[in-house]
DSSP file (Angstrom, degrees, kcal/mol; ACC not computed):
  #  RESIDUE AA STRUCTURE BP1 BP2  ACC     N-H-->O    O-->H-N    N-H-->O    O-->H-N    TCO  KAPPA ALPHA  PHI   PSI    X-CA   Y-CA   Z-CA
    1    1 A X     >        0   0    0      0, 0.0     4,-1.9     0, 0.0     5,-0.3   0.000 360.0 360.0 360.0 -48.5  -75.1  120.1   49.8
    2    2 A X  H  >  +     0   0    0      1,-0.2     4,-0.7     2,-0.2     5,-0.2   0.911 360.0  55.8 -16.3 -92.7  -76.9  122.1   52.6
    3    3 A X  H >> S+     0   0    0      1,-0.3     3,-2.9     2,-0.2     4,-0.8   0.836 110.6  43.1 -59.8 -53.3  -75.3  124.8   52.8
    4    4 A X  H >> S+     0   0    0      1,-0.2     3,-2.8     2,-0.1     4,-0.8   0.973 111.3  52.5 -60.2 -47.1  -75.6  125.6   49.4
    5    5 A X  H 3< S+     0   0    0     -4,-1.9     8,-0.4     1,-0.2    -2,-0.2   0.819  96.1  77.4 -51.7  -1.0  -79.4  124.7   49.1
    6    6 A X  H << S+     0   0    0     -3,-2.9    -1,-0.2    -4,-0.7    -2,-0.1   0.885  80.9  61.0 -95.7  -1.5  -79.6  126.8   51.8
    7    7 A X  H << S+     0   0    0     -3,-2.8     2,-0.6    -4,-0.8    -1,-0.2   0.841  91.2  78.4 -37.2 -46.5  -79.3  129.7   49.6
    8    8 A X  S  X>S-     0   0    0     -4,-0.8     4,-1.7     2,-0.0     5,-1.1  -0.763  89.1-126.6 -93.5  91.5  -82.3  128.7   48.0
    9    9 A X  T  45S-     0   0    0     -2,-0.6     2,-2.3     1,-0.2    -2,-0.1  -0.359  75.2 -25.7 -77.0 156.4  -85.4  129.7   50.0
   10   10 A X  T  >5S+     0   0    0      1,-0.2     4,-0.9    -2,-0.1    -1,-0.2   0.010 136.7  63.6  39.4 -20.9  -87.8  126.9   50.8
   11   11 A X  T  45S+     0   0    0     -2,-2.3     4,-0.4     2,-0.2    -1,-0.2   0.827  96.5  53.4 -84.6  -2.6  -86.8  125.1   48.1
   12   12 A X  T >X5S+     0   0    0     -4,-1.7     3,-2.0    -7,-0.2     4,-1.9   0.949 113.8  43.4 -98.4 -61.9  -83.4  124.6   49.1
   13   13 A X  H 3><S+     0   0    0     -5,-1.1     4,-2.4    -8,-0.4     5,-0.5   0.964 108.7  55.8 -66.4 -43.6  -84.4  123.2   52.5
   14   14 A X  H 3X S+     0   0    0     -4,-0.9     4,-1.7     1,-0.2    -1,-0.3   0.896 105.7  54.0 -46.2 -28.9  -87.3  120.9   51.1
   15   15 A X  H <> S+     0   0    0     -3,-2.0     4,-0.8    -4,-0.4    -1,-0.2   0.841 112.8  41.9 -96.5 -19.3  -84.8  119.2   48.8
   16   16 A X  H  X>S+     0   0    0     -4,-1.9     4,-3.8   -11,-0.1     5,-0.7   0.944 111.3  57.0 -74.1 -30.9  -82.3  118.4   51.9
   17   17 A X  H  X5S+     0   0    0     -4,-2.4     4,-3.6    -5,-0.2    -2,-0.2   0.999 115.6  37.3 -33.4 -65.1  -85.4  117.4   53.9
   18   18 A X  H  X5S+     0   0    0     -4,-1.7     4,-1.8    -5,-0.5     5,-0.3   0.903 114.6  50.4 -58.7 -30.5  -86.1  114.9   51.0
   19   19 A X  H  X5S+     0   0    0     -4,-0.8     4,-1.8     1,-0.2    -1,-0.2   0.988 116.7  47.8 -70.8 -55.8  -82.6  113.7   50.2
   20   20 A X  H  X5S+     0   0    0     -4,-3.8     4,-0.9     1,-0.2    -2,-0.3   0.579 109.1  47.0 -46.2 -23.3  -82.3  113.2   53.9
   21   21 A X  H  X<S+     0   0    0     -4,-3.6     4,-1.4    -5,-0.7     5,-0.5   0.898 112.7  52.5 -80.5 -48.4  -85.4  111.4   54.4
   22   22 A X  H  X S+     0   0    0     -4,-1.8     4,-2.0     1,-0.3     5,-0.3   0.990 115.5  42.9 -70.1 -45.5  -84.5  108.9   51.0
   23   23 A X  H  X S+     0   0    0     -4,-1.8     4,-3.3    -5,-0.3     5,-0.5   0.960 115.0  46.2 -74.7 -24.0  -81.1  108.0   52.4
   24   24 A X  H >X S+     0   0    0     -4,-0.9     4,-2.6    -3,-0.3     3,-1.1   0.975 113.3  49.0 -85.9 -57.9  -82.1  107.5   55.9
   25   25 A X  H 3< S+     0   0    0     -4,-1.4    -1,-0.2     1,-0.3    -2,-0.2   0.764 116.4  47.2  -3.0 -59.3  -85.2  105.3   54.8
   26   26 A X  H 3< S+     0   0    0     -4,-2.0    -1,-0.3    -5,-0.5    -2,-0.2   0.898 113.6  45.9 -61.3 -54.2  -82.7  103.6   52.7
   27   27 A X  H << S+     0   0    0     -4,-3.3    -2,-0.2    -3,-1.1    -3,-0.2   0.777 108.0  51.9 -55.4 -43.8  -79.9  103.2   55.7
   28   28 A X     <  -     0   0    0     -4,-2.6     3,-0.1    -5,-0.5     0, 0.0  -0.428  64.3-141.8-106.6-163.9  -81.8  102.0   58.5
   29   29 A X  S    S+     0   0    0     -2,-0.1     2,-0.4     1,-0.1    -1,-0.1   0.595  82.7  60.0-116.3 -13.4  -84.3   99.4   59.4
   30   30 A X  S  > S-     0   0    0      1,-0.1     4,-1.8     0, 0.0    -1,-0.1  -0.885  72.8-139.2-118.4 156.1  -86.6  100.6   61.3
   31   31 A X  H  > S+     0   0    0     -2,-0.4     4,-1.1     1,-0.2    -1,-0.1   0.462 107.1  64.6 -95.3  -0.3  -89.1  104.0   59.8
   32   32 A X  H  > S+     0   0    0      2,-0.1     4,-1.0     3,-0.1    -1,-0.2   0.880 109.4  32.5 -58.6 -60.1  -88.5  105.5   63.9
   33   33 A X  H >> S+     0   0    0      1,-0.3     3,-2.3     2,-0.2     4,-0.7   0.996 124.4  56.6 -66.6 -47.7  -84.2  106.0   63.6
   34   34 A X  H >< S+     0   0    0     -4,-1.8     3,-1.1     1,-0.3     4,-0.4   0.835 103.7  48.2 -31.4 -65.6  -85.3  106.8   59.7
   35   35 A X  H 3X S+     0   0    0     -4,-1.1     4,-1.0     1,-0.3    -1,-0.3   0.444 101.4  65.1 -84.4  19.1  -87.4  109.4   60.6
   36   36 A X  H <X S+     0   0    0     -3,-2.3     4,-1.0    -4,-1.0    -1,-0.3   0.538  92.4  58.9 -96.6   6.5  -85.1  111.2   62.9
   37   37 A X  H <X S+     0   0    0     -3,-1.1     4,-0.9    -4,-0.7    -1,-0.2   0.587 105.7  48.1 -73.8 -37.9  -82.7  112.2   60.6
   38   38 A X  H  > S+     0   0    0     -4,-0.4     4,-1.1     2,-0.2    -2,-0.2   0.757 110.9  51.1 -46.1 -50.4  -85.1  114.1   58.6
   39   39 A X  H  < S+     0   0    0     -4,-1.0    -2,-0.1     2,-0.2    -3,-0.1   0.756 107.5  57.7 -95.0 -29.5  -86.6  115.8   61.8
   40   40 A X  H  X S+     0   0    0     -4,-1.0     4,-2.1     2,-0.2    -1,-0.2   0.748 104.5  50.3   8.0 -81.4  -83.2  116.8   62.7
   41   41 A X  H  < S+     0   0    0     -4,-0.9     4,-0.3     2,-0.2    -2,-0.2   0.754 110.9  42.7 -41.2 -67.6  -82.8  118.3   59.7
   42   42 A X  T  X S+     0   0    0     -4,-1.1     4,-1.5     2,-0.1    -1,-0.2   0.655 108.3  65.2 -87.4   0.5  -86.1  120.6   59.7
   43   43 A X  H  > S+     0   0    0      1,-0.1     4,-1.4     2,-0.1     2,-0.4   0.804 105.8  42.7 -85.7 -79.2  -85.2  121.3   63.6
   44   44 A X  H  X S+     0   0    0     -4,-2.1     4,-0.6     1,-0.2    -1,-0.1   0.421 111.1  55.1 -48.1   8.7  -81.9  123.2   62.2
   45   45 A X  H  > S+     0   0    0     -2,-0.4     4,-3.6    -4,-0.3     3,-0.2   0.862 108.0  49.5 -49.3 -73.8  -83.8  124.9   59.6
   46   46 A X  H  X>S+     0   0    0     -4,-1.5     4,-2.2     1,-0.3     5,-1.3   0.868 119.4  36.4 -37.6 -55.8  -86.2  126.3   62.1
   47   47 A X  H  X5S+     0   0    0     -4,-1.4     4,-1.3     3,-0.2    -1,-0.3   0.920 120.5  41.7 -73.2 -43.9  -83.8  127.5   64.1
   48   48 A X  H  X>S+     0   0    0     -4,-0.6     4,-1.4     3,-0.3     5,-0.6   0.942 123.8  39.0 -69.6 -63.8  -81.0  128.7   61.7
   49   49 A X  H  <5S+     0   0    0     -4,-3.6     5,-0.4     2,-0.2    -2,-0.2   0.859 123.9  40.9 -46.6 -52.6  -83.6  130.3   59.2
   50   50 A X  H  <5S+     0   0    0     -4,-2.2     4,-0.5    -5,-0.2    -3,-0.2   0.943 131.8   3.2 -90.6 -76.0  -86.0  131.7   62.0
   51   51 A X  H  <<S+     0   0    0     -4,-1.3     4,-0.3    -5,-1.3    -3,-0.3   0.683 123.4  42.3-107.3  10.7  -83.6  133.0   64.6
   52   52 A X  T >X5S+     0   0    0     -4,-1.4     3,-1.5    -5,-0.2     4,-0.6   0.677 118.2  44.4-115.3 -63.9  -79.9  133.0   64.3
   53   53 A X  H >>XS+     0   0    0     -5,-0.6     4,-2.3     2,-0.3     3,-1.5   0.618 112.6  51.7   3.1 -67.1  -79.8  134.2   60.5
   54   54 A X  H 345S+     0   0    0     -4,-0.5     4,-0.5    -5,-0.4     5,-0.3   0.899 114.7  52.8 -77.2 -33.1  -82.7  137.1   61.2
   55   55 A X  H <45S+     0   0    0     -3,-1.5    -1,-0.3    -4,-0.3    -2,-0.3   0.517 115.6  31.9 -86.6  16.5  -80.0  138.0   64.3
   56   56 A X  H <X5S+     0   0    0     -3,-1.5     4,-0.7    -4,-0.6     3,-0.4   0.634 127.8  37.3 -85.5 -65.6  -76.9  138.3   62.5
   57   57 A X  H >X5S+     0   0    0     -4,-2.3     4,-1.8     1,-0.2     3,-0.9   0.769 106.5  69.6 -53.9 -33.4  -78.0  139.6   59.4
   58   58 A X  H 34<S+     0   0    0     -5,-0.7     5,-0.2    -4,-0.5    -1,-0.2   0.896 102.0  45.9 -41.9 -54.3  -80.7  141.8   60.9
   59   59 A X  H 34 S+     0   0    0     -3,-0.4    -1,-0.2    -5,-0.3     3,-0.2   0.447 113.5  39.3-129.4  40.0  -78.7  143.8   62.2
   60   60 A X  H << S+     0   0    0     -3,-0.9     2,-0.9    -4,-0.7    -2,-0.2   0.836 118.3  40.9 -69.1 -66.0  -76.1  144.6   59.6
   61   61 A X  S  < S+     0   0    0     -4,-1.8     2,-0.4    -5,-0.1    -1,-0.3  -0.848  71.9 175.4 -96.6  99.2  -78.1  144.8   56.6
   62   62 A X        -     0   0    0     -2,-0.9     2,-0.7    -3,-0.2    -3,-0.1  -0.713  13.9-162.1 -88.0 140.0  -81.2  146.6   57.5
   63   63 A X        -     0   0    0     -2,-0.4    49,-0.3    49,-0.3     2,-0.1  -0.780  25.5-107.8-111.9 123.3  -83.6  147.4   54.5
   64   64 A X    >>  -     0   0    0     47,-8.3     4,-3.4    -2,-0.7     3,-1.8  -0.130  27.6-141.2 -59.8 143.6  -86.2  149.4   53.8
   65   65 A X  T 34 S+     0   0    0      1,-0.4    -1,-0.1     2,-0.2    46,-0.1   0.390  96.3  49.5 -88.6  27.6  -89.5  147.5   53.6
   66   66 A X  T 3> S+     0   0    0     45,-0.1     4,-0.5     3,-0.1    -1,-0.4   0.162 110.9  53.9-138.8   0.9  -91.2  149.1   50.8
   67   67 A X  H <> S+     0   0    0     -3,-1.8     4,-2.7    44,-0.2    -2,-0.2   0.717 106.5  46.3 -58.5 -67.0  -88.2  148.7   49.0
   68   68 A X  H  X S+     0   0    0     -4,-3.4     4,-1.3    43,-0.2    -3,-0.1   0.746 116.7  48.9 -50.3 -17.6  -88.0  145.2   49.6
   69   69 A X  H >> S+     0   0    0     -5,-0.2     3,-0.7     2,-0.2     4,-0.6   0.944 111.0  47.6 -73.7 -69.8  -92.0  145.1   48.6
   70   70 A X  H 3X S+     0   0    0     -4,-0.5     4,-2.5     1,-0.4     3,-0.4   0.553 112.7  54.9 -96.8 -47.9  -91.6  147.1   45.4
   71   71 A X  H 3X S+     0   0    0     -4,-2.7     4,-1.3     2,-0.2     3,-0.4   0.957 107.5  43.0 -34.8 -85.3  -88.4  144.6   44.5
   72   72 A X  H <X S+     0   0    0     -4,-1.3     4,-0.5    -3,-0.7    -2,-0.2   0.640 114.0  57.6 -64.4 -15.6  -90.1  141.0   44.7
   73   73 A X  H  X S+     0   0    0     -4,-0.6     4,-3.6    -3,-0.4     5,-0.3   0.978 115.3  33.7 -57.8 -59.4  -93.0  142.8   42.8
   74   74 A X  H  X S+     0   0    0     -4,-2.5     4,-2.3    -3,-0.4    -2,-0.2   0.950 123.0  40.8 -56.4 -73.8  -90.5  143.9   39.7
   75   75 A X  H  X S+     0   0    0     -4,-1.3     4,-1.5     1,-0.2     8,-0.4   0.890 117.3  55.1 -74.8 -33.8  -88.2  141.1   39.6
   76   76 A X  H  X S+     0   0    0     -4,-0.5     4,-1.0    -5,-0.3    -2,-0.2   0.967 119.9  34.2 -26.4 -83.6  -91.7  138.6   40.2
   77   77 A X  H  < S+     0   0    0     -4,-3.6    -1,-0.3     2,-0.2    -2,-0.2   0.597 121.6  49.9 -79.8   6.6  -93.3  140.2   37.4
   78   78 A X  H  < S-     0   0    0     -4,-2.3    -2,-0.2    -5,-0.3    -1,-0.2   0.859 136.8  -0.9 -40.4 -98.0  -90.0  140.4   35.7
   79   79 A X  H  X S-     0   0    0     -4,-1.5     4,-2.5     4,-0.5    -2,-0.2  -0.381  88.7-142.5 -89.8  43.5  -88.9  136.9   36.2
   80   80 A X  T  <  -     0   0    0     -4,-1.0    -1,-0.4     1,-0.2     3,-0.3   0.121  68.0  -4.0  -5.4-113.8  -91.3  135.3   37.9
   81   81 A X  T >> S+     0   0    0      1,-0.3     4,-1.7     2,-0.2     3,-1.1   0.916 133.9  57.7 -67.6 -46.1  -90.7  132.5   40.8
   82   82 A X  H 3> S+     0   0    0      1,-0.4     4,-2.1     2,-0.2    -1,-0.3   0.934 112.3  35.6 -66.2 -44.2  -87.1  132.9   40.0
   83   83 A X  H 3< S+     0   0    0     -4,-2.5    -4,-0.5    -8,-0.4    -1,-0.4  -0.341 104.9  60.5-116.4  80.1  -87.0  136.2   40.6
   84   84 A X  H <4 S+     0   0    0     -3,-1.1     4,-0.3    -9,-0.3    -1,-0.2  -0.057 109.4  59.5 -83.0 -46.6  -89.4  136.7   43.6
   85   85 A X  H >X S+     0   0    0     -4,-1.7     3,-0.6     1,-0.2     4,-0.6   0.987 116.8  28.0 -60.7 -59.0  -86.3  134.1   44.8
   86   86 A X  H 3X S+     0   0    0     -4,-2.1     4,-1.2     1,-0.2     5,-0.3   0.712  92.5  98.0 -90.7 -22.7  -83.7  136.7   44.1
   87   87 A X  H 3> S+     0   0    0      1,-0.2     4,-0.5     2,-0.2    -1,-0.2   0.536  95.8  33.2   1.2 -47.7  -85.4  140.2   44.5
   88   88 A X  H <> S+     0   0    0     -3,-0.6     4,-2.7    -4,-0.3     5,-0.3   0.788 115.4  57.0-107.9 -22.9  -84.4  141.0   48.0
   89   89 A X  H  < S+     0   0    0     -4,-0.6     4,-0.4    -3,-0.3    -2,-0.2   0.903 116.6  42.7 -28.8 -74.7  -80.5  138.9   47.6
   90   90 A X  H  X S+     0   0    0     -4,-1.2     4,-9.9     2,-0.3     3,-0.3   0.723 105.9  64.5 -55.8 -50.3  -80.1  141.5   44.5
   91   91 A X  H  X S+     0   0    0     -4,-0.5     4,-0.8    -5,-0.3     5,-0.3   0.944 110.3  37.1 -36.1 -87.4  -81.7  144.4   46.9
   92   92 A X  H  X S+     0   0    0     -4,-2.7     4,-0.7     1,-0.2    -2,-0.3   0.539 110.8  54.7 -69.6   5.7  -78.6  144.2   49.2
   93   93 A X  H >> S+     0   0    0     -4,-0.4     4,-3.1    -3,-0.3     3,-1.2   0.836 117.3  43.6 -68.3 -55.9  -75.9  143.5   46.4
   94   94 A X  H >< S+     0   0    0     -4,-9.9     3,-8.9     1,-0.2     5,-0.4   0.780 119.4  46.9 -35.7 -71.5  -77.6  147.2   44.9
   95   95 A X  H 3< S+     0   0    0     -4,-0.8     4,-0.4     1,-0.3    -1,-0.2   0.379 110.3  40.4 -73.0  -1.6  -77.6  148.4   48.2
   96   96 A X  H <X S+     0   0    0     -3,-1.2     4,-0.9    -4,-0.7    -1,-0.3   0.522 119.0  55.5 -93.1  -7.2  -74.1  147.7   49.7
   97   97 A X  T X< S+     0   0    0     -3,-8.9     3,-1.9    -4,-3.1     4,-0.2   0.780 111.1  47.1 -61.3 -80.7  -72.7  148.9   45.6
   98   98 A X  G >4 S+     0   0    0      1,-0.3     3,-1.1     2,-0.2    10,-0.3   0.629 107.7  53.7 -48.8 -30.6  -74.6  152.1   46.2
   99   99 A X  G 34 S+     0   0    0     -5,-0.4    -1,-0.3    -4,-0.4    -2,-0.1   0.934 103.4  63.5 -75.3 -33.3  -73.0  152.5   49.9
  100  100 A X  G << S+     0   0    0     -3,-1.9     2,-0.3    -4,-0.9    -1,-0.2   0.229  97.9  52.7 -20.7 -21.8  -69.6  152.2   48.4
  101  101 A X  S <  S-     0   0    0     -3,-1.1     4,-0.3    -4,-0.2     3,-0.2  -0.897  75.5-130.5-132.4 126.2  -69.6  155.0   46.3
  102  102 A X  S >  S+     0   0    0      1,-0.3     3,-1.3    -2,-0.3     4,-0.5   0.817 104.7  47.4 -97.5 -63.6  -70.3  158.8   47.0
  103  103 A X  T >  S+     0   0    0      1,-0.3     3,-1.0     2,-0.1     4,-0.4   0.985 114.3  43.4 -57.0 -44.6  -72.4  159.5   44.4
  104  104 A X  T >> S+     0   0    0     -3,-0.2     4,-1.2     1,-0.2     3,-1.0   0.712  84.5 101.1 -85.1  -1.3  -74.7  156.5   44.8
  105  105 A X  H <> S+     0   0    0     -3,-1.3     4,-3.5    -4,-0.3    -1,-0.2   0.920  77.2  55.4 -54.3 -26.2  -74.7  156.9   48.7
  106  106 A X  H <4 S+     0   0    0     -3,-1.0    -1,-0.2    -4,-0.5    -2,-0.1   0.923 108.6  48.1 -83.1 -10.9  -78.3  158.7   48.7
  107  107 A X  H X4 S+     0   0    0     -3,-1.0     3,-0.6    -4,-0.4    -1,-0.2   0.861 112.1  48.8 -75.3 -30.8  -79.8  155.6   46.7
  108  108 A X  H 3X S+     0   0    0     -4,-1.2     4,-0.6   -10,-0.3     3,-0.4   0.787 111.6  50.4 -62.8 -38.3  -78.0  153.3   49.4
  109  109 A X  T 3< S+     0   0    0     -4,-3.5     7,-0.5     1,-0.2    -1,-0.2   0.169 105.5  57.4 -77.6   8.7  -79.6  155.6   52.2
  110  110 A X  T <4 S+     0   0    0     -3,-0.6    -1,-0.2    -5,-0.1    -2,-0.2   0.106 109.9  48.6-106.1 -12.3  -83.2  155.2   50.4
  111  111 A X  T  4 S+     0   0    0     -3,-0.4   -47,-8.3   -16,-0.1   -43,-0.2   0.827  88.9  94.4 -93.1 -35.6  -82.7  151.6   50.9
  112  112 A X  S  < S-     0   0    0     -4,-0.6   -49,-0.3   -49,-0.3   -47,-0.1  -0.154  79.3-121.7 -77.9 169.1  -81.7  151.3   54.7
  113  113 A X  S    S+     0   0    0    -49,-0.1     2,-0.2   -50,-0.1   -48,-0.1   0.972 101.2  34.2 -63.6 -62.6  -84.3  150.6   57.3
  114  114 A X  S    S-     0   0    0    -50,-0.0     2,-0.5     1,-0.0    -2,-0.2  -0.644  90.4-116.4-111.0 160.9  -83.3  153.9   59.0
  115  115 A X        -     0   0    0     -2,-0.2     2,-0.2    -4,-0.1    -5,-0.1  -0.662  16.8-153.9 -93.2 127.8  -82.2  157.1   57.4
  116  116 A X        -     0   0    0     -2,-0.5     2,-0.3    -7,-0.5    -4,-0.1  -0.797  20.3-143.3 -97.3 155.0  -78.9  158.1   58.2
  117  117 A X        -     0   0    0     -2,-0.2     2,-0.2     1,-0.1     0, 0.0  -0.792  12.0-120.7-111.8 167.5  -78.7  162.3   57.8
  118  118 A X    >   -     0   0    0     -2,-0.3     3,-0.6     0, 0.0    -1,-0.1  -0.180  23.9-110.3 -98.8 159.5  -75.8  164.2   56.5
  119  119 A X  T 3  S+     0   0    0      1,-0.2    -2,-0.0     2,-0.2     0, 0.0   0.820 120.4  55.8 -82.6 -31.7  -74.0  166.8   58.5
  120  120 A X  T 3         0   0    0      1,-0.2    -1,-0.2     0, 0.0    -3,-0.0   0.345 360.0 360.0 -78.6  -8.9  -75.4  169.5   56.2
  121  121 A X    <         0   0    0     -3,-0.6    -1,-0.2     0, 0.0    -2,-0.2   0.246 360.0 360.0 -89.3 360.0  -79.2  168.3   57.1
């Protein structure tokens, strides 16, 4: 159940936080061992959301950041919260299609963090 809610930012981890807190409330007897299951829980958030994630992914998929703004505007005022959620996912589906194909490469090279140049530039 994590690991998918972890898909889901913040909401995904607030709803194991809680799930975990109601069974461990429920399991033990005393509200100390209770709440350490919970705190557990938001200590491997922190760390898996905050560093190991932003170092593995970082520095595969690098993005342009005015892409990524101009995204979570559209699909925000698109879709709202839902898509504010999905904006920048959707960003790197475009932008690993568009690096995939020869024609779409120069929209996939408008995406990346750094600009890669062509042999003919």
């Amino acid at each position: 159940m994590a690991a998918l809610l972890n898909f889901l930012p913040y909401v995904g981890a607030l709803i194991t936080i809680l799930v975990v807190a109601v069974i461990s409330i429920v399991t033990f007897d005393s509200l100390s061992y209770a709440l350490m299951a919970p705190a557990f829980v938001i200590l491997c958030n922190i760390i898996e959301s905050q560093i190991v994630t932003p170092l593995v992914v970082g520095r595969r998929l690098e993005l342009n950041a005015v892409a990524i703004l101009i995204a979570v505007a559209f699909w925000s005022w698109l879709w709202g919260f839902v898509g504010a959620l999905i904006a920048v996912p959707l960003l790197v589906v475009i932008k690993v299609f568009c690096d995939h194909f020869e024609g779409l490469q120069q929209i996939g090279n408008f995406l990346s963090a750094q600009q890669v140049l062509n042999q003919d530039d």
